[in-house]
Residue frames as qw, qx, qy, qz and C-alpha x, y, z in Angstrom:
[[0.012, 0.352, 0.077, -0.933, 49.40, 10.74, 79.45],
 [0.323, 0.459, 0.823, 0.089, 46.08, 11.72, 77.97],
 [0.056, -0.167, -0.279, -0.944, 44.77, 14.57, 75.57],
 [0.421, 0.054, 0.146, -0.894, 41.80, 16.75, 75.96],
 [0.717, -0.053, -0.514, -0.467, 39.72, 13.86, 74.00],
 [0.846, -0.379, 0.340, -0.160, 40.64, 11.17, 76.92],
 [0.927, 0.354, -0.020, 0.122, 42.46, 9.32, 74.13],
 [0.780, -0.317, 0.079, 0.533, 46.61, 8.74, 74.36],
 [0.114, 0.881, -0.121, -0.443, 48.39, 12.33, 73.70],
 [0.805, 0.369, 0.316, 0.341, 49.63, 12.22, 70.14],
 [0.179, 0.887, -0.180, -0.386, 52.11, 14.61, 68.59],
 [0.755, 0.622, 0.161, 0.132, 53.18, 14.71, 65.40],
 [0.323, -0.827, 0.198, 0.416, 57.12, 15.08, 64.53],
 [0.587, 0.789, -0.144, 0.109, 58.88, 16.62, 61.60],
 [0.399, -0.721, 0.356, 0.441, 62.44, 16.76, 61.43],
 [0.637, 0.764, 0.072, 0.076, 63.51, 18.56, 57.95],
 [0.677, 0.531, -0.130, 0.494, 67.46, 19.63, 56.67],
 [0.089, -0.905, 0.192, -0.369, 68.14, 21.99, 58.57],
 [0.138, 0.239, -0.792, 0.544, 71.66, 21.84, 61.82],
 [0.411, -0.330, 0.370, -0.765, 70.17, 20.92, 64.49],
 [0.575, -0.059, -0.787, -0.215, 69.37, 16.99, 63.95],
 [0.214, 0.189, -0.767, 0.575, 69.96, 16.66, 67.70],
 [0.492, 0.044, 0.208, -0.844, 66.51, 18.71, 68.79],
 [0.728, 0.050, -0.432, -0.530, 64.49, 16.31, 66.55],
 [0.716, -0.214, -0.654, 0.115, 66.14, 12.67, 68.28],
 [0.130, 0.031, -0.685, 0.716, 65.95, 14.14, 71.66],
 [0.483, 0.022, -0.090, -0.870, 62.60, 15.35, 71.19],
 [0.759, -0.041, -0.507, -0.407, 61.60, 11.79, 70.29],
 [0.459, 0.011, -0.730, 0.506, 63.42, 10.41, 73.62],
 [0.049, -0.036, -0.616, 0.785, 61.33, 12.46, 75.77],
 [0.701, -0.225, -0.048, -0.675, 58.22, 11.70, 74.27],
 [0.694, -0.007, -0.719, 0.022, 59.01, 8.19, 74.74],
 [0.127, -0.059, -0.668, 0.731, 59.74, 8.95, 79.01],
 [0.333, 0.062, 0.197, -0.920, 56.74, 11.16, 78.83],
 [0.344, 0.099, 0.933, 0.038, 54.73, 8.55, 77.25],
 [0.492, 0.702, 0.121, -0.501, 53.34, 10.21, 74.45],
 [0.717, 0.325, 0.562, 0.255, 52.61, 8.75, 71.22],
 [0.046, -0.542, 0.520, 0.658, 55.35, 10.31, 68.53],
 [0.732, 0.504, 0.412, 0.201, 54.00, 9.94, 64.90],
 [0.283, -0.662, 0.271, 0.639, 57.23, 10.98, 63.31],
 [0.678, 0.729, 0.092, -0.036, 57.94, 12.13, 59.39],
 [0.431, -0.582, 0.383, 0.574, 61.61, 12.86, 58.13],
 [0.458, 0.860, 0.001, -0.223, 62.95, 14.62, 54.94],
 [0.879, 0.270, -0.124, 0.372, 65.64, 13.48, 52.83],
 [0.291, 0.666, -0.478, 0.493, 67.87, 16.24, 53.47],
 [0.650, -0.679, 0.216, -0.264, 67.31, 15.51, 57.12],
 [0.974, -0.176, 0.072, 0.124, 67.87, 11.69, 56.95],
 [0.604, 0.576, -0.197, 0.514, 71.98, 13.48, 55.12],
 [0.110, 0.736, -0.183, 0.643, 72.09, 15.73, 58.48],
 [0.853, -0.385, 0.046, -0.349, 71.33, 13.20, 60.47],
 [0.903, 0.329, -0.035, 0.275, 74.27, 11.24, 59.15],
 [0.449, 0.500, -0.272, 0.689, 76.70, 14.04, 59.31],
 [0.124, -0.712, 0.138, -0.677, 75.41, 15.21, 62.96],
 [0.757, -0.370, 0.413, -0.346, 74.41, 12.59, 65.09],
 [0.241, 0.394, -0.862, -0.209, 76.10, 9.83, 63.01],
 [0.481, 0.241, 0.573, -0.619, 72.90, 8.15, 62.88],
 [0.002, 0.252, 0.857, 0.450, 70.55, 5.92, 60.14],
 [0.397, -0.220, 0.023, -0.891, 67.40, 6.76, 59.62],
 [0.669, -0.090, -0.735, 0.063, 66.71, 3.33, 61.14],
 [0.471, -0.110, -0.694, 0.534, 67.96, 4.15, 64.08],
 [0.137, -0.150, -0.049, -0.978, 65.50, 7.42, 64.16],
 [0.516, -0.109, -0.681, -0.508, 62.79, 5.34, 63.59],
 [0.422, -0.303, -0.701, 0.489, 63.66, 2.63, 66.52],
 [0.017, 0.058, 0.412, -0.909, 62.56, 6.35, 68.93],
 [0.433, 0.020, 0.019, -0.901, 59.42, 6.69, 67.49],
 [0.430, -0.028, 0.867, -0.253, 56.31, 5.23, 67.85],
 [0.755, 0.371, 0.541, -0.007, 54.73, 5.20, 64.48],
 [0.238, -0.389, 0.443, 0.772, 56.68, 6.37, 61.27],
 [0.530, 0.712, 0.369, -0.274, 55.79, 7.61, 57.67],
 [0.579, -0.047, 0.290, 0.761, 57.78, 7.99, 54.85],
 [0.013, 0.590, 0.376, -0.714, 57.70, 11.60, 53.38],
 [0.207, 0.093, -0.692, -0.686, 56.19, 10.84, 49.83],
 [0.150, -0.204, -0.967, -0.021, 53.57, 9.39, 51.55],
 [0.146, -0.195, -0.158, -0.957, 51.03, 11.85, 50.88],
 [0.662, -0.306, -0.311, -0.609, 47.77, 9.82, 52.30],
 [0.257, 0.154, -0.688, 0.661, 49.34, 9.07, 55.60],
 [0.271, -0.585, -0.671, 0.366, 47.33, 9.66, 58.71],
 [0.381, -0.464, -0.017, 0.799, 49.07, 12.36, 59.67],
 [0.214, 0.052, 0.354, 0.909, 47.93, 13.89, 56.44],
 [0.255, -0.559, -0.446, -0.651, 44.43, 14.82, 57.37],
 [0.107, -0.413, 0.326, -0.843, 42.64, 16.57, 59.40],
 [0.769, -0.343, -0.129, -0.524, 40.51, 13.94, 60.89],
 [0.693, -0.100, -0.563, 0.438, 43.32, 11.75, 62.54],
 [0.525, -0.800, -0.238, -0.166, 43.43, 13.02, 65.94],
 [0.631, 0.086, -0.340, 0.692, 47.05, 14.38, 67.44],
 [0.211, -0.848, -0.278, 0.399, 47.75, 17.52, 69.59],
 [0.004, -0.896, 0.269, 0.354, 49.91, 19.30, 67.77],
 [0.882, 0.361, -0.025, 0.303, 52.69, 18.75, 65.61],
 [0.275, -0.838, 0.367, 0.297, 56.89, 20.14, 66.21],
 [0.720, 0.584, -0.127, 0.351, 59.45, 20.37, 63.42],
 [0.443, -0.804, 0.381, 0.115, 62.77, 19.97, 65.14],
 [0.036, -0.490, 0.026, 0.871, 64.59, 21.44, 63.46],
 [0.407, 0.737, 0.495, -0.215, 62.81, 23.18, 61.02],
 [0.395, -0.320, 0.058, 0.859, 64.21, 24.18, 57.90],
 [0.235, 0.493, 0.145, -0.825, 63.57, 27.36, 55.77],
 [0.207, 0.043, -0.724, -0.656, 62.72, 25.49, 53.17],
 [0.151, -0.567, -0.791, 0.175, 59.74, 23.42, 55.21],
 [0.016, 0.501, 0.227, -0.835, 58.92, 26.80, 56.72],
 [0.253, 0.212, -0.278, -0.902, 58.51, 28.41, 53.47],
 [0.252, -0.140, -0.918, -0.274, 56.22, 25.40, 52.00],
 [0.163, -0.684, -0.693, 0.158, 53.59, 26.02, 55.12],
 [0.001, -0.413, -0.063, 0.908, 54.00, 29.90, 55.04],
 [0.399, 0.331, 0.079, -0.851, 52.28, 29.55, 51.81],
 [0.735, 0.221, 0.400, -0.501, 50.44, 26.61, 51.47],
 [0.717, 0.402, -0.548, -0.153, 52.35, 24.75, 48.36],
 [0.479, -0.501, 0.721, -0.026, 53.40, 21.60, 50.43],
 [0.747, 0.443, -0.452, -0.204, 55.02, 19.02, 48.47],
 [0.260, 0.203, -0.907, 0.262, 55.74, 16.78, 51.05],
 [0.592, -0.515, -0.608, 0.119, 53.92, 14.45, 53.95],
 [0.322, -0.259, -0.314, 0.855, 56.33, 16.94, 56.81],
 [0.082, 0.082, 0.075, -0.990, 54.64, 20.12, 55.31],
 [0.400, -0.344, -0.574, -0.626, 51.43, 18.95, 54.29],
 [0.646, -0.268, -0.705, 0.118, 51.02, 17.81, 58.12],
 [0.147, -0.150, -0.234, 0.949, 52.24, 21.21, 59.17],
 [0.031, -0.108, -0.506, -0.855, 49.99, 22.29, 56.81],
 [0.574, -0.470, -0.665, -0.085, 46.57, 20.11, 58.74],
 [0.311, -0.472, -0.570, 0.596, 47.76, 21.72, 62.43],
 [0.139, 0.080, -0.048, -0.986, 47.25, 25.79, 60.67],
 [0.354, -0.275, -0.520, -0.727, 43.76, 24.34, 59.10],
 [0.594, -0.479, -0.574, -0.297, 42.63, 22.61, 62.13],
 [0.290, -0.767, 0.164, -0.548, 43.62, 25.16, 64.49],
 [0.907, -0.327, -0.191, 0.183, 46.20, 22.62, 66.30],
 [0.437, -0.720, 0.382, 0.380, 49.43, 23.77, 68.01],
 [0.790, 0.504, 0.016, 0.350, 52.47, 23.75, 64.75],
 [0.562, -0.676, 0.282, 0.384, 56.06, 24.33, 66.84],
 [0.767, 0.512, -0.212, 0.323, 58.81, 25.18, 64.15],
 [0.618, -0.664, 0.180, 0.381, 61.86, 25.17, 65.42],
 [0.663, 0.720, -0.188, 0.080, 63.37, 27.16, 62.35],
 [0.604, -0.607, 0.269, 0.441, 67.56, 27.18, 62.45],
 [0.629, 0.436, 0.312, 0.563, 68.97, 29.45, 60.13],
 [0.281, -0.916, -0.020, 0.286, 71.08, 32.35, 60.37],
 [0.227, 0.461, 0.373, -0.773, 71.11, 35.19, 59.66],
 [0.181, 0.610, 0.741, -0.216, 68.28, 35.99, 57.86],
 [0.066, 0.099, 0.493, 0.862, 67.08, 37.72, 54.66],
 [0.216, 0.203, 0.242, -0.924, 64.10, 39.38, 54.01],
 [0.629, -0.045, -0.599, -0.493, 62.34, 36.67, 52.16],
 [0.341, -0.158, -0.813, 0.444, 63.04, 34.55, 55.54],
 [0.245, 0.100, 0.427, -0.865, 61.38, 37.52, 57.63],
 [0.624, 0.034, -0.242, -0.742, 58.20, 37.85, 55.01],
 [0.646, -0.184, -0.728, -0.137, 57.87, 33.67, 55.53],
 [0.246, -0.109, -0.728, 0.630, 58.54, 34.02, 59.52],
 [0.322, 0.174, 0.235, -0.901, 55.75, 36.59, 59.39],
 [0.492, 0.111, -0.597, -0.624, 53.48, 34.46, 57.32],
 [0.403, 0.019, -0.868, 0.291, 53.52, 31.72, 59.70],
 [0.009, 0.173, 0.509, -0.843, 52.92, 33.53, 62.62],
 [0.342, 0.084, -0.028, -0.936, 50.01, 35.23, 60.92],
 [0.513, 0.168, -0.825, -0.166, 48.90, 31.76, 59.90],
 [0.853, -0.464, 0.069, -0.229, 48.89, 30.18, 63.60],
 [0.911, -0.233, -0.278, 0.197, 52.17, 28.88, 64.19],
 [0.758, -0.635, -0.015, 0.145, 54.63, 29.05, 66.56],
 [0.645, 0.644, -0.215, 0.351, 58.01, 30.22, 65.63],
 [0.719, -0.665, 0.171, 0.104, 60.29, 28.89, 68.36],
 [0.497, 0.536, -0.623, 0.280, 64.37, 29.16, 67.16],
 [0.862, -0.425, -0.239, 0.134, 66.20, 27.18, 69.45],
 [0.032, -0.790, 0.304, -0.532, 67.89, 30.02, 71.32],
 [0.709, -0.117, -0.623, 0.307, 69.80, 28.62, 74.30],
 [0.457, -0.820, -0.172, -0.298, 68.24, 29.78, 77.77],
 [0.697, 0.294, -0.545, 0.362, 71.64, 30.66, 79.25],
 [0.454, -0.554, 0.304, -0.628, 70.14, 31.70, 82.80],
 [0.955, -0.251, -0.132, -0.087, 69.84, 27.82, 83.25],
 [0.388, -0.763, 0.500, -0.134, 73.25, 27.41, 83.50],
 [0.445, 0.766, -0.396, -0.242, 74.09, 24.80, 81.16],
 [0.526, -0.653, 0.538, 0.091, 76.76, 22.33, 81.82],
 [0.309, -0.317, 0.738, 0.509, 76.44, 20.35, 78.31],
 [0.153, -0.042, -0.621, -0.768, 74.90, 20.24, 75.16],
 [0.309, -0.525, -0.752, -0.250, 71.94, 17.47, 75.68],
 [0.213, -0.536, -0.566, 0.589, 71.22, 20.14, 79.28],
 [0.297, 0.364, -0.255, -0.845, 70.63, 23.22, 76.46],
 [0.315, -0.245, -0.683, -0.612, 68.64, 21.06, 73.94],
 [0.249, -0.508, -0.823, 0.052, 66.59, 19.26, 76.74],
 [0.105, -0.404, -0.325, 0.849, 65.97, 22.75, 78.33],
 [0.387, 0.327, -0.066, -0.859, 64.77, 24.37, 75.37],
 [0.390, -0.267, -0.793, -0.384, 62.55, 21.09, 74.10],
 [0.164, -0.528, -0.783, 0.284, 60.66, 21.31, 77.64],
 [0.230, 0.343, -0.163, -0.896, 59.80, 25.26, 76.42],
 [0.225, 0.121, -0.689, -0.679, 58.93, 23.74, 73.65],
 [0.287, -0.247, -0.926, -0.005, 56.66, 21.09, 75.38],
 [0.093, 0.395, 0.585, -0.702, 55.18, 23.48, 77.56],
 [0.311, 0.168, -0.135, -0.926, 53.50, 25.13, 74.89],
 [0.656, -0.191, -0.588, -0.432, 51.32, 21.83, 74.54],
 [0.619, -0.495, 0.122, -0.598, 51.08, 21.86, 78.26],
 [0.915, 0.214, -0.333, 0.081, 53.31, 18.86, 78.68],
 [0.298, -0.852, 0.416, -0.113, 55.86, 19.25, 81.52],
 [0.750, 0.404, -0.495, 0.174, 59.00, 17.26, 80.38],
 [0.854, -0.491, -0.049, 0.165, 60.97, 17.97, 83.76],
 [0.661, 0.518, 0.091, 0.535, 63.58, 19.42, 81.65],
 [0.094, 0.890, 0.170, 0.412, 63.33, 23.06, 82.63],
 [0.446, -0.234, -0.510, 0.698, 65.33, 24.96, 85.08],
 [0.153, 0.774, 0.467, 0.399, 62.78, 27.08, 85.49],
 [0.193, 0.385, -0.234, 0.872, 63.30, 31.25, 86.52],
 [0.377, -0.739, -0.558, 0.031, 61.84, 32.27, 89.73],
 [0.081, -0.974, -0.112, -0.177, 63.15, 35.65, 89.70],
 [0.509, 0.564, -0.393, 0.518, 65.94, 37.54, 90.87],
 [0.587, -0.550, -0.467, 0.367, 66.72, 37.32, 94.98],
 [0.590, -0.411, 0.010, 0.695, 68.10, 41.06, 94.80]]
């Protein structure tokens, strides 16, 4: 698969504390099918929720992706705006990350990288998960947004119809993909009501 440049589609994945490990290593499994190059980051708390969710190393995270970064590693690729990717997704995304790119203090590789898709007007997917929601949450969710990114929760599309977990995540990661024009295969997609 190729990006707008001709060159091999790149996207850039976060996956920060927050539930929801699952989104992130599925995410990296279907760029791998899709053949798109995954340049992935991961946050300590992550690599803890990762542990407790998917009973998972951060080894074995790794093994999915095709190039990795640790996230102290401010002068990464991934940290400027002249490496070439399409986009970047935090799956999941928490509200701590969030808040970091809402207003521009990143103190990590994950948000500083978010931080590159708002300046250079690339695609930036959060997949926040956190609930419910205070009014410092809203004021960052609006910030974002106002920003340029994407604020995708991973709401399960229960018109598909479901039948087990990975058939809800993979559903709502090919959403997710679509928004970089990517067509995972995932989707069940609506074609209206017959009635």
């Amino acid at each position: 698969m190729t990006s707008r440049s001709g060159g091999p589609r790149r996207i850039v994945v976060g996956i920060s504390g927050a539930s929801g490990a699952i989104y992130g290593v599925r995410l990296l499994r279907l760029l791998r099918q899709l053949e798109v190059e995954s340049h992935l980051v991961v946050s300590r708390s992550a690599q803890v929720t990762l542990a407790q969710e998917m009973h998972m190393k951060l080894a074995d995270l790794q093994a999915l992706a095709d190039v990795c970064y640790p996230n102290a590693d401010i002068g990464a690729a991934i940290s400027s705006g002249s490496f070439r990717v399409d986009g970047m997704i935090v799956a999941p995304c928490s509200i701590k990350t969030l808040s970091e790119v809402a207003t521009g203090c990143t103190g990590s590789l994950l948000s500083r990288a978010a931080d590159v898709m708002l300046k250079e007007r690339r695609p930036l997917v959060l997949m926040v998960r956190e609930t419910p929601l205070h009014a410092g949450h809203i004021r960052s969710l609006a910030a974002v947004t106002e920003a340029g990114a994407i604020v995708y929760p991973p709401v399960p599309a229960f018109y598909a119809m479901p039948e087990t977990l990975e058939q809800m995540v993979d559903h709502t990661l090919g959403r997710v993909l679509d928004l970089f024009d990517i067509d995972s295969g995932t989707i069940r997609r609506w074609s209206g009501t017959s009635g």
